[in-house]
C-alpha positions, 0 to 999 in steps of 0.5 A, spaced: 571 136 884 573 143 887 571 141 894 576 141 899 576 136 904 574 130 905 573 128 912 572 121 915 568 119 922 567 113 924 565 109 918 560 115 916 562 121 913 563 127 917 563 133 912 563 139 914 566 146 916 569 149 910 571 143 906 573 149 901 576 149 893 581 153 890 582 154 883 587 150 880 590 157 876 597 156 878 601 151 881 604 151 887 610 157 888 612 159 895 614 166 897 622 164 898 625 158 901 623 155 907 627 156 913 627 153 920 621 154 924 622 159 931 619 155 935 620 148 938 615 144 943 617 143 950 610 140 953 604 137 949 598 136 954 592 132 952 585 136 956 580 131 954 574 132 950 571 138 949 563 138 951 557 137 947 549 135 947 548 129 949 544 128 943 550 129 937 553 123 935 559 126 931 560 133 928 568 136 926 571 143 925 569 148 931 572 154 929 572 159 934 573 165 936 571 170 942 565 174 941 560 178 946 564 176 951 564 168 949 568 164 945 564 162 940 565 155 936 563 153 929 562 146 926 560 142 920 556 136 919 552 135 925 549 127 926 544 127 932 541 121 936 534 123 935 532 127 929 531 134 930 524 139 930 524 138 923 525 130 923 532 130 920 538 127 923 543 130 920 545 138 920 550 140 916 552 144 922 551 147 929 555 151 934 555 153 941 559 157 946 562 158 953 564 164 957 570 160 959 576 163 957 581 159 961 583 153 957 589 151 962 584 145 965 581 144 960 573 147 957 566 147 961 560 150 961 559 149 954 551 152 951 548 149 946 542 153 943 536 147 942 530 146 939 524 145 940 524 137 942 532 139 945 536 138 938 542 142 937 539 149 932 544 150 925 548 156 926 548 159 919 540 159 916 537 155 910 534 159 905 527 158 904 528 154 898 534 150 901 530 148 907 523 146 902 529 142 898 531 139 905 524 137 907 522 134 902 529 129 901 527 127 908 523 121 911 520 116 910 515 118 903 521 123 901 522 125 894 527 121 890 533 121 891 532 120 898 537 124 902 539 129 898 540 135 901 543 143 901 549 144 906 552 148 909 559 148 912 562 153 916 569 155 916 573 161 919 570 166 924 574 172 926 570 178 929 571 185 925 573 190 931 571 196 927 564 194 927 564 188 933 560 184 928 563 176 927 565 174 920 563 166 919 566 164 912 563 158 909 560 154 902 553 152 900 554 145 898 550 141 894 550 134 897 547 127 893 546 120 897 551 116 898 559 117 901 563 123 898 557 124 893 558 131 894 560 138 890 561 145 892 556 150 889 560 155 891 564 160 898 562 166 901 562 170 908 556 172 913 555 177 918 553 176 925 550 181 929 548 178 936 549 171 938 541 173 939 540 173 933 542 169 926 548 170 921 546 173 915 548 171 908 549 177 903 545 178 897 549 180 891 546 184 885 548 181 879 550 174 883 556 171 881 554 165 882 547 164 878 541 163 882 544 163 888 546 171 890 550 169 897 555 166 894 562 171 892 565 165 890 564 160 884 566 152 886 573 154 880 576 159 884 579 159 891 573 159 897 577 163 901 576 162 909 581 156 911 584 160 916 582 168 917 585 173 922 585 181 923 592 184 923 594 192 921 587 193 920 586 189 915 583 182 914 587 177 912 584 169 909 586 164 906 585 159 902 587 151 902 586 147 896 586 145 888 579 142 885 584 140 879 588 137 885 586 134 891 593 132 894 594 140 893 594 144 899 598 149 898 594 156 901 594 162 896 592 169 900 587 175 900 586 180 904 580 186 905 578 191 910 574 187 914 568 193 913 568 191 906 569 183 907 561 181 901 565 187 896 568 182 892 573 187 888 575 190 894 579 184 895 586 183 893 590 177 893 598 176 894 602 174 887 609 173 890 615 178 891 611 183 895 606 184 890 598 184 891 594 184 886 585 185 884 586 178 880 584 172 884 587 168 879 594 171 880 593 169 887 600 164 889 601 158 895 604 161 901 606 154 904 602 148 904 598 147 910 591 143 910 583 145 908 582 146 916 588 150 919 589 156 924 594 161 922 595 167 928 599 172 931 604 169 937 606 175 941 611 171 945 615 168 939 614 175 935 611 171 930 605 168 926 603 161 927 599 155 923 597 149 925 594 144 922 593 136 920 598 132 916 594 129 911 593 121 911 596 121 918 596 122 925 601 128 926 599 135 928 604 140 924 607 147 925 610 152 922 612 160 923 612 167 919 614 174 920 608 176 916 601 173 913 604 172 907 611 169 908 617 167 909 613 161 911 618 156 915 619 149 914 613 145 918 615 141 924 610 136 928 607 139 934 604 133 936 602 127 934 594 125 935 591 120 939 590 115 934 582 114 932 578 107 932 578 109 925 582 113 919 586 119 920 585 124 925 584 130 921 582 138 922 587 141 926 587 148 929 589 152 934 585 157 938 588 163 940 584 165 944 587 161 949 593 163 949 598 163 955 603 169 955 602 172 949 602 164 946 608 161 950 603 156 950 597 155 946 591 151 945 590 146 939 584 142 937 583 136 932 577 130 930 578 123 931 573 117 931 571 114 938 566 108 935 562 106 929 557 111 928 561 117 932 567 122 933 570 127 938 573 134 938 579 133 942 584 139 946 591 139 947 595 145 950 602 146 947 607 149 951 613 151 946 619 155 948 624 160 941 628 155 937 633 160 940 634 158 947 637 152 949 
């Protein structure tokens, strides 16, 4: 199928942000074997809901990061209680922010750009073309089939601090009516200059994908962008599924400098045994994580961090590494969900931006459905303290 995730709220389906594919090149291999984790969780806090529109029904992901001074926040499929501007009820993703870098108590001060009739505006843009397909899918005397649309689902954003522009990876989608009925065109990554302004998507000569130049990566290769971080100067992402093999979740790694992020052939991708190469397909699984995780470094452990989903569950999971590439440990469980009213919780990650001591406690969030036709995105503070001390 080649699209990442499957992402279930509330009876319907809250599909979004970066439910990313990975090609199916090679099996899963790990860097070296699996060691005990360097942390161990003392404190888990449940903060309650983080803040959104009245209007939004649903939405999942939000990745966030700090951006002009904001802790910026990105979601995927956004459903509405009243339709937008442009008459839909469903956005495939929206955004908001909050100069509140205190996450202790909890988040407040939550804004969300609106339209005209005071709906929530997408954060990455429609082409022309994309947005005409849209509206004429949409409403009452719609094209057949109705409900058909293009979406597209934001994944991670990371700031380059060479040029302060924020990088939003994510995948354009092309979406039939009926549940999962769904496929991945393919994945890239937009840049972003001004929270006064809109994210562009590149615009590549010869397009990789034909008739769709934005896209750096086709819906058979790795659409990296699960978790991304900056580290030595340079821009590590990482990609978290097999389109051959939806149970796969194991997380193949590129890096590139971040100023030549939309230059495919600048990228390489790590092959095992200290070993980078320029071809994708030699890319291996670093560990196994989920197609939504956060991956960054903790001053207080003196190591890097994932956190993610469990799937089919409830469990929030954690696992440390010296390195972005590996030894990656064994994962633990951090903490389990609050239980939704409906299927798993789902969408885990971090959010470093809030860290307490360098990490010594972090902040992590996840999606769970509240009822039959919506969902929340939930904040929790972990505390953790070395494997080491007693």
């Amino acid at each position: 199928m080649g699209v990442q995730g499957k992402r279930l709220a509330v009876g319907i389906v809250l599909l979004g942000v970066a439910v990313f594919g990975a090609c199916g090149c090679s099996s899963v291999s790990y860097n070296s074997s699996p060691s005990a984790p360097g942390l161990a969780v003392v404190q888990v806090r449940d903060l309650g809901t983080i803040p959104t529109n009245p209007d939004i029904l649903g939405r999942d992901g939000g990745y966030s990061t700090v951006f002009q001074g904001n802790s910026v926040w990105v979601y995927g499929d956004t459903f509405l209680a009243q339709p937008n501007a442009q008459n839909f009820g469903l956005i495939s993703d929206s955004w908001s922010y909050t100069p509140d870098l205190n996450a202790q108590q909890g988040l407040t001060d939550f804004k969300e750009p609106t339209d005209a009739v005071g709906a929530p505006t997408m954060i990455l843009p429609l082409t022309a073309t994309e947005l005409a397909f849209n509206e004429a899918h949409n409403g009452d005397n719609c094209l057949q089939p109705c409900g058909a649309r293009w979406a597209l689902w934001p994944a991670s954003i990371v700031v380059d601090p060479g040029t302060n522009q924020a990088l939003i990876f994510y995948q354009l989608i092309s979406a039939q009516p009926g549940d999962f009925n769904f496929k991945g065109v393919g994945s890239s990554v937009a840049t972003w200059q001004s929270l006064t302004s809109q994210p562009q998507r590149p615009v590549l000569n010869p397009p990789i994908v034909p008739a769709h130049p934005d896209l750096m990566f086709t819906s058979q290769e790795v659409a990296f962008g699960s978790a991304a971080m900056i580290a030595g100067g340079m821009l590590y992402v990482y990609g978290c599924d097999n389109p051959g093999n939806g149970f796969d979740k194991g997380c193949r790694l590129g890096r590139v400098a971040p100023a030549q992020v939309q230059n495919r052939s600048a990228w390489t991708y790590y092959a095992g045994n200290g070993n980078w190469s320029a071809r994708d397909t030699d890319a291996i699984s670093v560990f196994t994580g989920d197609s939504i995780l956060s991956v960054a470094w903790n001053s207080f452990l003196h190591d890097y961090v994932a956190v993610y989903s469990a799937q089919f569950s409830q469990n929030v999971m954690v696992r440390t590494s010296p390195n972005p590439e590996g030894p990656w440990s064994d994962e633990i469980v951090a903490f389990v969900a609050k239980a939704p009213e409906s299927g798993n919780v789902y969408d885990a990650h971090a959010h470093p931006e809030y860290d307490v001591n360098g990490g010594q406690t972090f902040f992590v969030t996840y999606s769970r459905a509240t009822g039959a036709f919506s969902s929340e995105v939930r904040l929790v503070s972990v505390a953790i303290q070395a494997a080491s001390q007693p």
